[in-house]
C-alpha angles and dihedrals in degrees: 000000000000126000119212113228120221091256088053098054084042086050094053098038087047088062102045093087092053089041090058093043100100081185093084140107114294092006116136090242091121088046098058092047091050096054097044085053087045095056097025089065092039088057084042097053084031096051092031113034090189102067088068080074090058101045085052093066111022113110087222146004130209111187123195106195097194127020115192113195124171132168144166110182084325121037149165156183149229141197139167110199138135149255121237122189108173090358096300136111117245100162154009130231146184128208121203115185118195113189139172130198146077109332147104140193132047132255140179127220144170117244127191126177122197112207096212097189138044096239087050100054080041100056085050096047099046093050134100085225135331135217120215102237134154099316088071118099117208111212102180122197108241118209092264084078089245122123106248102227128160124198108260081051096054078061105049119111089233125033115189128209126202125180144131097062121183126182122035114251118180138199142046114290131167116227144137133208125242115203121200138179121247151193105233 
């Protein structure tokens, strides 16, 4: 029988934290955003046809699969997803949403902005990390299964889509969303 030695049991309790981290090299962090994406916009073209018309001729995509916001007085929210650009992944982001105001409860939702111009997918890539501001379009899905978008929005150099909400939370907050590449 083997005794551990104090160094040895360090040692162990020491790499447990990195043990729990699935953020770390060879871990299958890329592959469990890519399949959410992967689901998350075949439930979006399935669900809304029309925004098949959008991903054909948006520049870029960033899809966020699940979206967790909370909140009681202050709130927030988190999300892991991924950039496509031609179908295909090029990065990985994070967004972080930190609001205040009257609400309370927590939800979860799926978001999806199209980059509908070069310069648009550009400014985001080439920044440190952006903030979705006024120059964002909301285009939400209605209960006909169409994609509610008018026509200021079709324009816009970035058109966000939210759906699949689940949860109820309720007030006014002001917040803003801060979107970062990762390592996943």
């Amino acid at each position: 029988m083997t005794k551990m030695t104090r160094r040895a049991a360090l040692l162990a309790l020491g790499a447990l934290p990195l043990a729990a981290c699935s953020n770390g090299v060879g871990s299958s962090g890329a592959a469990k955003i890519d399949a959410r994406v992967n689901a998350t916009l075949n439930e979006l073209y399935t669900r809304y046809p029309d925004t098949l018309n959008l991903a054909d001729v948006a520049a870029g995509i960033l899809v966020m699969p699940v979206v967790t916001e909370a909140g009681l007085g202050v709130g927030g929210s988190y999300a892991r997803g991924a950039l496509l650009v031609g179908g295909s992944t090029v990065d990985y982001y994070s967004a972080i949403k930190a609001n205040v105001g009257f609400q309370i409860g927590a939800q979860q939702y799926a978001s999806v902005l199209f980059f509908m111009t070069d310069e648009s997918l550009s400014d985001f890539r080439r920044s440190s990390g952006w903030a979705a501001g006024a120059d964002v379009g909301y285009a939400t899905p209605n209960e006909g299964r169409t994609l509610a978008a008018e026509t200021t929005t079709s324009l816009s150099p970035v058109i966000a889509v939210i759906f699949g909400h689940a949860g109820l939370r309720i007030g006014a907050t002001l917040d803003g969303v801060k979107y970062t590449r990762i390592v996943p």
